[in-house]
C-alpha positions as CSV (number, residue, x, y, z in Angstrom):
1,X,20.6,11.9,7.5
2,X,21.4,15.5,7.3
3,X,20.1,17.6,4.4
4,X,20.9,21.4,3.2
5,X,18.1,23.5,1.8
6,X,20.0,23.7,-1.7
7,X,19.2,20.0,-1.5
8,X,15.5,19.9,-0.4
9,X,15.0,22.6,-3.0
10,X,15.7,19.8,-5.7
11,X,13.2,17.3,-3.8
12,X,9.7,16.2,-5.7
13,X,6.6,16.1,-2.7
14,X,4.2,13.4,-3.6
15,X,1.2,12.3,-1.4
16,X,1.4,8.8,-0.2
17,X,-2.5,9.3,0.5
18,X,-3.9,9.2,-3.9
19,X,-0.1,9.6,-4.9
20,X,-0.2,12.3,-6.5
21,X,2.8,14.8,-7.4
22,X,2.3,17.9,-5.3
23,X,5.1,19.7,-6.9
24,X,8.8,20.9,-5.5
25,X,9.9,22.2,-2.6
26,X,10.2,26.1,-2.9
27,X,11.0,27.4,0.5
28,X,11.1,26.1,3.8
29,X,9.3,27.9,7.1
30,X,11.6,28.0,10.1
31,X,10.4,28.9,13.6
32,X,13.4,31.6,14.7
33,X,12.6,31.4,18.5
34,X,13.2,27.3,18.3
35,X,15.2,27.0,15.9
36,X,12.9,24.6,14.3
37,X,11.3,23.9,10.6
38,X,8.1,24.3,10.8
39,X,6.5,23.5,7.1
40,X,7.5,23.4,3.7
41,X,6.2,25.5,1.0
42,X,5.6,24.4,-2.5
43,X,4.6,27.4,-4.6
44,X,1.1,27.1,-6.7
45,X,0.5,26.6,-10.4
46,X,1.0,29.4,-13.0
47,X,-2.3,30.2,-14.3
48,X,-1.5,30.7,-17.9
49,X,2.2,31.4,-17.9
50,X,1.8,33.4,-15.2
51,X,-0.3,36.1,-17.2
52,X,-3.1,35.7,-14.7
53,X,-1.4,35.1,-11.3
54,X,-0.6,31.2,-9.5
55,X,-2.8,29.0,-7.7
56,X,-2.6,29.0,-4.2
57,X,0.5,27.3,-2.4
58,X,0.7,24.8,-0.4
59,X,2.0,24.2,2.5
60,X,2.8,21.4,4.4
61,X,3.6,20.7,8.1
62,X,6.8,19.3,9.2
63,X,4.3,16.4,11.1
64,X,3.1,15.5,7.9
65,X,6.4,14.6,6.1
66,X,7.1,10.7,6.6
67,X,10.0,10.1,4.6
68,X,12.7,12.2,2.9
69,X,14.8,10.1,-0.1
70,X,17.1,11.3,-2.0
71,X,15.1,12.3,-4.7
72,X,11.0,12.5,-3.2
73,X,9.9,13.5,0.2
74,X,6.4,11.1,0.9
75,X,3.9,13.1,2.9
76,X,0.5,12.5,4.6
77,X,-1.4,15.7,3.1
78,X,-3.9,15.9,0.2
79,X,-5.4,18.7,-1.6
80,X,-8.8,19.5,-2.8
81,X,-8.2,20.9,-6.5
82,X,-11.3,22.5,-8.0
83,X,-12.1,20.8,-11.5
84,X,-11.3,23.3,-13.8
85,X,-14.0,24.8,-16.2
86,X,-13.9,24.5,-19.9
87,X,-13.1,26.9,-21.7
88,X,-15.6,28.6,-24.3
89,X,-17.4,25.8,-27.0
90,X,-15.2,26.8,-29.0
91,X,-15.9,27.1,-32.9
92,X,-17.0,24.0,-33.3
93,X,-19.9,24.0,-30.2
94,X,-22.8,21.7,-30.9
């Protein structure tokens, strides 16, 4: 199957580890003296709306890609997410 990288831009990454949705393909690492793709990148969260920067990306070696679909690309990869704090008490804080 050949594939452009218009087409894998398009392509949802899920983990076939917890199945969770990584996120979209954003760019795509090539290795110039091989010719080779290396890894895909998918670009971190907006923390938010962007006001305070993104999360980290992620980036996942070529290895680790099992299957590429027409719509999802199934990789061996998880992430460690850091729970996220709560914000404030808020106004009504027992």
């Amino acid at each position: 199957m050949n594939c452009r990288m218009a087409e894998m831009r398009n392509k949802e990454v899920i983990s076939i580890k917890d199945g969770t949705k990584l996120g979209c393909v954003s760019d795509i690492e090539i290795d110039t003296t091989c010719a080779k793709v290396c890894s895909i990148v998918i670009y971190g969260r907006l923390k938010f709306f962007g006001l305070f920067g993104r999360e980290d990306d992620i980036v996942i070696k070529w290895d680790d890609i099992q299957i590429i679909g027409d719509e999802t690309i199934l990789v061996n990869h998880t992430i460690s997410y850091r729970p996220r704090k709560r914000f404030g008490g808020g106004f009504f804080k027992n």
